[in-house]
Structures are given as structure tokens and as C-alpha cells.
C-alpha positions, -999 to +999 in steps of 0.1 A: -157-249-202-174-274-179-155-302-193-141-323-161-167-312-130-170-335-094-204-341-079-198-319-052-176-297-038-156-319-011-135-343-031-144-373-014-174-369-036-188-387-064-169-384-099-188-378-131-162-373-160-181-360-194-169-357-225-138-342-232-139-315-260-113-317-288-098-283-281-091-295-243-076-335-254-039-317-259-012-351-269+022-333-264+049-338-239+046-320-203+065-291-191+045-288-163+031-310-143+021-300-113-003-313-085+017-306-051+018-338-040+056-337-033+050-301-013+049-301+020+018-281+036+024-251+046+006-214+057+021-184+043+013-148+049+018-114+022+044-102+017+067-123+017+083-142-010+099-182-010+109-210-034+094-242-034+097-276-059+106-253-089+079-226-080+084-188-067+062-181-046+052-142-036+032-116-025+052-081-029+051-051-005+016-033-001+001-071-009-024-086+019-034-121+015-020-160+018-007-189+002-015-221+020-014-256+011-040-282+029-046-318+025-079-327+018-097-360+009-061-377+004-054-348-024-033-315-019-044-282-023-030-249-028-054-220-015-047-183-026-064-157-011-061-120-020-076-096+005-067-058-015-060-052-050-026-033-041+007-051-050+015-085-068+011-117-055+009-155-065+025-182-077+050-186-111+079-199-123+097-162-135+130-171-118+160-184-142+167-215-123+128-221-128+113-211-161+110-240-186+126-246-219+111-244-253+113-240-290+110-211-306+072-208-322+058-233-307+025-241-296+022-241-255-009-251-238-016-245-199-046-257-182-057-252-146-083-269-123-092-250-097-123-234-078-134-207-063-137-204-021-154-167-018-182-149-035-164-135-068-129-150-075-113-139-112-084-168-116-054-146-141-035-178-161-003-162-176+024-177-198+057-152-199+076-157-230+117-154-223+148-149-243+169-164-219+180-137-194+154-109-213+119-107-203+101-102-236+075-081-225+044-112-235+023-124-205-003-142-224-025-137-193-066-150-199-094-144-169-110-170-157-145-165-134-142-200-113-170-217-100-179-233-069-170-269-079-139-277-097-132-273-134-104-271-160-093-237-177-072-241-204-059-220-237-035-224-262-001-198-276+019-195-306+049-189-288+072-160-307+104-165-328+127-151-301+111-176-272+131-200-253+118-203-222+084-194-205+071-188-168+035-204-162+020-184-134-014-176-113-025-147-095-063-135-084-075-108-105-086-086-075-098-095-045-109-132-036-098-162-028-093-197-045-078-237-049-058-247-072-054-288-077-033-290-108-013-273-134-006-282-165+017-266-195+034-286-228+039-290-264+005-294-288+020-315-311+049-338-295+084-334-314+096-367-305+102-391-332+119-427-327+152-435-345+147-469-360+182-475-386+187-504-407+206-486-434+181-499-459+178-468-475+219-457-476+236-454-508+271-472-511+300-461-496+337-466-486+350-440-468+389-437-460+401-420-424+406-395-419+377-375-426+343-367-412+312-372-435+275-368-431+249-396-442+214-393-441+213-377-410+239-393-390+282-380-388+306-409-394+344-392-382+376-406-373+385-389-341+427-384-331+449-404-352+423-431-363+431-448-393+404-475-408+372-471-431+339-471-426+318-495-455+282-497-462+281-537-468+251-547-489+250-584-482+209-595-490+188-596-472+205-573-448+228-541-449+247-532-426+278-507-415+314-523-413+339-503-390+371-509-391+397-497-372+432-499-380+450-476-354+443-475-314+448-441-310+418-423-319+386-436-322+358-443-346+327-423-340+290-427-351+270-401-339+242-375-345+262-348-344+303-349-352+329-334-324+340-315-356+306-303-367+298-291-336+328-267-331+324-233-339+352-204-332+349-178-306+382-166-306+412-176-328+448-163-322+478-168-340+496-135-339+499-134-378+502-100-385+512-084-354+541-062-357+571-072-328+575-055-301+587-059-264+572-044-232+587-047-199+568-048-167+553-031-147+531-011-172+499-023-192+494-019-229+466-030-255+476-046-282+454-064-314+428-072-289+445-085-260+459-064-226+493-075-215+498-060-180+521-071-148+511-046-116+519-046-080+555-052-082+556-078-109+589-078-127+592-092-163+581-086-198+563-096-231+576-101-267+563-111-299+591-133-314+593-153-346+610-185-357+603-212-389+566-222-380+552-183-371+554-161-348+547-164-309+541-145-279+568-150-247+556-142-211+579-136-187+576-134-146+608-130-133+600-125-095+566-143-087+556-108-073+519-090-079+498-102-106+508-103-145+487-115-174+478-115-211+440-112-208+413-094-224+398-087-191+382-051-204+348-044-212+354-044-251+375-066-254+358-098-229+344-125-253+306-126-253+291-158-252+253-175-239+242-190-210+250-228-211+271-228-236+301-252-236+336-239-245+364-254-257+396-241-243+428-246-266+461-232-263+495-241-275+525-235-253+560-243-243+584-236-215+619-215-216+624-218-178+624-252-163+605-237-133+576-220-153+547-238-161+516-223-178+476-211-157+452-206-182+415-189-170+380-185-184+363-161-159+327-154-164+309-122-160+273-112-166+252-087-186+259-061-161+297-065-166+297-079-128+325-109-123+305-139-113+333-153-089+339-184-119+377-185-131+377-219-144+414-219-140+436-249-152+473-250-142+495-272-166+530-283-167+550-278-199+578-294-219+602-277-242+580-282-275+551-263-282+518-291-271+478-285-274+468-284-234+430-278-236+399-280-213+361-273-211+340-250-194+300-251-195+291-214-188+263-204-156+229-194-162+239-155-159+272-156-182+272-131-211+309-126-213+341-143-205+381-134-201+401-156-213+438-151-197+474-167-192+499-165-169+532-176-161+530-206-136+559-201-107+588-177-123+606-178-160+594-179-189+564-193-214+559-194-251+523-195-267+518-200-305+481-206-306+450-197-291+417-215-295+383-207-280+352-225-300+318-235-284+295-264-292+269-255-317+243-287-319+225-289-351+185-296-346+187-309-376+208-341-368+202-340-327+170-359-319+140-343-302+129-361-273+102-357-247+127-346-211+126-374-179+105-399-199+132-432-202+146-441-232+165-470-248+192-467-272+200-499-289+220-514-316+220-550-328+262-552-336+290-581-339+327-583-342+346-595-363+368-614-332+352-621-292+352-595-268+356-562-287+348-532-270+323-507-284+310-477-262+274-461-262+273-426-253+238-405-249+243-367-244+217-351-234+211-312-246+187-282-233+187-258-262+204-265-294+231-238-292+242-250-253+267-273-240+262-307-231+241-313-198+247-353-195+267-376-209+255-413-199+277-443-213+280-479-216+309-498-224+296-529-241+321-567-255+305-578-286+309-613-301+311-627-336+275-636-337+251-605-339+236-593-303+214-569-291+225-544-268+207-515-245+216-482-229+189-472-208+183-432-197+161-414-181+167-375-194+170-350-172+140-326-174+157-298-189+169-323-218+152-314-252+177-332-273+197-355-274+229-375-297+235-407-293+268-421-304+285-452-311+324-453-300+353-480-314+384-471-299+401-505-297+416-517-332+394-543-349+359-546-368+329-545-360+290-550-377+260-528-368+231-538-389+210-518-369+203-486-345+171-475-325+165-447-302+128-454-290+109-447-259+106-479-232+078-495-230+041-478-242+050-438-238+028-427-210-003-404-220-010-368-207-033-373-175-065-355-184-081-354-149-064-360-115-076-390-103-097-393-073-106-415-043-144-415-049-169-429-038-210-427-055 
């Protein structure tokens, strides 16, 4: 275990590193990093419980002891001292906002330096496994007897097929008292693999808009009304990908993962099959999975009606009084959905009344059925043909459910033929797998076929593969007719796992990519083995 150990036990000391065992040389990307160096010092007594740079930390009622962090030698160390065995106390990352996100069955390793400061300290290392909101009941905890001078305890997990996200956390087993001066938790075996596209190993194609297709790993789709083609032009010594666009509404799109691919329906609503009826308000009535009420006063009513294209639901407020909806604001009926996940909103509508416009809602509630105080209400104004009026919602961290509702905007009356609610389902399969917050450069070496064409780069930037989209970063970029070189530099956030870059032509014209790399900038930075020192010998 002795495999990093310092001369003596102040750290102004004298350094001796030794060999570093196999089993302790992990390669993978960082989760956790931690040496307090951003914390401010501080002295805290049990119980009592606080947040600090990502950490919760606590000491529960019946708990005596203290958290305190010192500065010593030019370094920063956190001392834990537990004085009875009663309680819980420590330090951990167990809150939502906190815990860290990971793959299902992967391979985690924590490490710890620390030290003990009394007679007998027992050091408890834990790694909670998470299924998002769910605690999974898995602490991987491991005992470690500390020493008087400083070493590293480490161990490695096979995380479980229903993990997503862990809690690294340290406690005193018993009585004593210790110093922590780093913690450490990531991947074994890093994910991340550069993009590097020349196309050299594409088969031929010619592919007419509109249309969406998937090509070794990459989605070419004509977005809107795009017309054009996209060609695989096999000119030696070089290949490259001819896109042409014809039409300037819509765009062009090369991407990961397709807008079209990545929809998936939550609710769909076209009112096919429902029998007619009319119900005037006030009153509230179930019916095919939606709750048409109008309380408090609110005069109106609510018919299913039919005409050439298919049936459609009218909503009418004739006296702005009270509240009146169609939802599906009861506890069967509400829409479950994830945390994070990113909802399209669709709906189809029309005014009657030149004074009624159309408030559509997405409110969010949690596990517990609780409302989370999120409507995500969008107000539109209408025109006398049915129109797609749409928007987005990225659900909170607690979100399990959602209502989706309409109401009549002012007084008169509202149509609605269509309702659409789908979610954003990334692929890990076409996303790419990056290492979060280390910077990355997404590159293409393109031309046009006349000066100053506009192309966009896009990065989004994902923290699970089922979630919405954390970050979108983009460049808008003039190509020439001679072949360029150009970058889009990010740093990902460090809850970003994944992410889809994407290449955008929404002008008409052509343009040449003969090339497309995703790659980390510069030399990617090793995992620090040891915290370095000011020593002297």
C-alpha cells in the first residue's frame, strides 16, 4: 500500500516517490479531482451540515467531532475528527446537484491520500452507486488503518447495470481523527476516441433531399424544406463529401446524431377515434386520456368537430373568468418522463375568435406527485389556418412527470388538430464519448464552390445518452474556393459525457469537406499520480 510516502510527516519535508505498482497507475479520465485548493479554510463543529465546491459536508444529530480545513506547507488540508461512534458524519458527494455521472458497468477507481493525526484512525472510502433519483442500496465502502505519514488508498468497482451516477465519500470508522490531501475517482479505461474522417473508407453514394440516411457512423438529413443532394466524390487521391444545396429554406445537416433520429414520442394526439361530443362549462370530464374542465366561474365549452383533413378539438372561453383547460393534470394521466430529458413541444392550432390566441404549458412534478413550481408556459398568437407552434423544455433534476395543457388565450375560441410531445433520445452508438472540461477542437478542412459561403459548426454537448442537450457551442465560418482549415474550440462542461458535432449549410450553394476531426488540443493531460510538493532534502 506504501506506494507514494514523504520523508516526514510535515510536508515541507523531503519527497521520496517509489515505484508505483500497476494496480495503483489507473489511465482514465477524472471524475474527481479533488485537493481543496479552491476551498476556503474553515472550522466546523458536529452537527451540522453545509455545501462546499461540490461537496456535502455533515455530521448528523448525536455526532461529536469537526471538519476543518488548514493550510500547511503551502498545501491544504482537510482534518476530520470523530470524538463518539454515535451518528454519521463526513464528507460525500450524495446530493443530486453533486453526485457524478457515469456509464453503466463501468470500472470506477477512488484513491485517497491521507494520514492519520491520533492513536488508531480507521479511514471508511465509499462509492454509492445511483439510478438517478434512487439510491441503489451499493456503498462499496473498504477500511483503511492510516499511518502516521501520508499514503494513497485506492480500490477499484464494477459499477452495476442500473448505475448512472455515484457519490465518492469519507467518514472515520469510529473514533479518531485524520487529513485528507487529495481525492481521486474516474474511469479505468478512458472511453474517449478521436474522430479523424477522410471518407476513405465510404462506399459511393448520391443521395436525393429529402431524406435522412446513416453512413458509417455519421446522419446526413435535409432539415425544413431543403432540396439538394449530398455526393461522395471520389476524385484520386482524395475523397471527399459534395453538399449541395438548392433551396434556402431548410438546411443541410451533417451530424452524429440526426434531429430526426433523435426524436422519440411521448405523447401523440390526433383525436382519431374519439366519438363527438360537446361539454359546456363549468363542469370537468375525462375523456381518451385528457381532463377538459373550466371552474370558478369560467363560462364556455369543448367540442370534438370534424371537417375534410380529421377531426379536431374547439376550446372555448367566453368570459376570461376562473381557470379552464384541456390538461392531463391527474396523477394517471401526467406524462412520466426523466430528469434532463429535453422535450419537444408540438401542437397544431387555429383561431375562431380574432381575440383568442392559444397558452400552451408543460408543468413538472416529481416522484412524490409534488408540483415543482415549473410551467414552462408559452403564449402564441394564431391565424385562421391550422400552423405547427412548438417549443422546448429541458426537464429539472427532480422531474418524473409532466402536464401538458392548453388554454384559450384572452376570450373566443381555439381549434387544435394535433398534439406532439417527443424527447431527445441520443444514440451512444453515433454520439462521441469524450473526457468532460478537457478542451477540444472540432475541425474540418472544407471549400465552396463560390467565395464567402456560410457553413456553421455546432458542438452539443450531452450528460447521459437518454438527456437533453446541456450546451450548444457554434461557429459560423465563410469558406473560399480553395480548401481551408477551420476550428471550433470547446471546453465541455464537466457534466458532458458526450458529445455531436455537426456541420450546418443553410445558405444555397456547394460546398467540399474532404475531411472532419474531433480530437483533443494539444498532448491530453495525464492523471496526476502524486500531489506535488514544495520540498526540500
Amino acid at each position: 500500500m506504501n506506494l507514494f510516502r514523504f520523508c516526514k510527516t510535515s510536508l515541507a519535508g523531503c519527497l521520496v516517490v517509489l515505484l508505483v505498482a500497476a494496480t495503483a497507475g489507473y489511465a482514465g479520465e477524472l471524475l474527481v479531482d479533488e485537493e481543496f485548493s479552491e476551498w476556503p479554510t474553515f472550522a466546523m463543529a458536529f452537527p451540522s451540515t453545509q455545501s462546499l465546491k461540490g461537496w456535502r459536508l455533515f455530521g448528523s444529530t448525536g455526532s461529536q467531532g469537526s471538519l476543518n480545513l488548514v493550510q500547511e506547507g503551502g498545501r491544504k488540508i482537510l482534518r476530520m475528527a470523530r470524538l463518539n461512534p454515535s451518528g454519521d458524519c463526513g464528507v460525500d458527494r450524495w446530493d443530486s446537484d453533486k453526485r457524478d455521472l457515469v456509464d453503466p458497468g463501468a470500472r470506477i477507481f477512488v484513491r485517497v491520500w491521507a494520514r492519520k493525526t491520533s492513536a488508531a484512525a480507521v479511514l471508511q472510502v465509499s462509492l454509492h452507486e445511483f439510478n438517478r433519483t434512487t439510491y441503489l442500496g451499493i456503498d462499496n465502502s473498504h477500511l483503511f488503518a492510516l499511518d502516521d505519514d501520508f499514503d494513497v488508498f485506492h480500490f477499484e468497482v464494477a459499477l452495476g447495470s442500473q448505475t448512472n451516477e455515484v457519490s465518492v465519500g469519507l467518514r472515520l470508522q469510529g473514533t479518531g481523527s485524520a487529513e485528507i490531501l487529495r481525492i481521486e475517482a474516474g474511469e479505468v479505461k478512458p472511453a474517449w476516441k478521436p474522430i479523424r474522417e477522410d471518407f476513405s473508407g465510404w462506399d459511393p453514394l448520391n443521395l436525393q433531399l429529402p431524406g435522412t440516411w446513416e453512413k458509417s457512423g455519421w446522419s446526413l438529413e435535409g432539415t425544413g424544406d431543403a432540396a439538394g443532394t449530398f455526393l461522395l466524390q471520389d476524385t484520386p487521391p482524395e475523397k471527399y463529401l459534395r453538399l449541395t444545396h438548392a433551396n434556402p429554406a431548410g438546411s443541410l445537416v451533417v451530424s452524429r446524431v440526426g434531429s430526426g433520429i433523435l426524436e422519440k414520442p411521448l405523447v401523440s394526439e390526433d383525436f382519431s377515434g374519439w366519438s363527438s361530443f360537446t361539454q359546456s362549462l363549468p363542469g370537468t370530464a375525462i375523456r381518451n386520456g385528457w381532463r377538459f374542465f373550466g371552474v370558478s366561474g369560467a363560462a364556455g365549452s369543448y367540442q370534438l368537430l370534424s371537417s375534410a383533413n380529421g377531426p379536431y378539438v374547439r376550446l372555448t372561453w367566453s368570459n376570461g373568468v376562473g381557470d379552464a383547460a384541456m390538461d392531463r393534470d391527474v396523477s394517471n394521466l401526467r406524462v412520466p418522463v426523466t430528469p434532463g430529458m429535453s422535450i419537444h413541444f408540438k401542437v397544431w392550432a387555429r383561431r375562431v375568435s380574432a381575440s383568442a390566441g392559444l397558452k400552451a404549458s408543460l408543468a413538472e412534478f416529481n416522484a412524490s406527485e409534488v408540483y415543482l413550481g415549473r410551467e414552462n408556459d408559452h403564449s402564441f398568437s394564431l391565424t385562421n389556418q391550422f400552423t405547427m407552434y412548438e417549443f422546448n423544455v429541458v426537464t429539472s433534476q427532480n422531474t418524473a412527470a409532466v402536464n401538458p395543457a392548453f388554454r384559450v388565450a384572452g376570450t373566443g375560441s381555439i381549434d387544435i388538430s394535433r398534439i406532439e410531445l417527443t424527447y431527445r433520445d441520443s444514440s451512444a452508438a453515433q454520439l462521441v464519448r469524450i473526457s468532460p472540461s478537457k478542451p477540444l477542437d472540432f475541425a474540418i478542412s472544407a471549400r465552396a464552390a463560390t467565395n464567402d459561403t456560410p457553413l456553421i459548426l455546432t458542438l452539443q454537448e450531452f450528460g447521459r445518452t437518454d438527456g437533453g442537450v446541456l450546451r450548444s457551442t457554434t461557429q459560423s465560418i465563410d469558406l473560399t474556393t480553395d480548401y481551408s482549415d477551420r476550428i471550433l474550440s470547446v471546453t465541455p462542461t464537466s457534466t458532458t459525457r458526450w458529445v455531436n458535432p455537426m456541420i450546418v449549410l443553410e445558405s444555397s450553394g456547394t460546398v467540399d469537406i474532404r475531411s472532419i476531426t474531433l480530437a483533443s488540443s494539444g498532448a491530453p493531460a495525464p492523471v496526476i499520480l502524486l500531489p506535488q510538493m514544495d520540498s526540500q532534502c
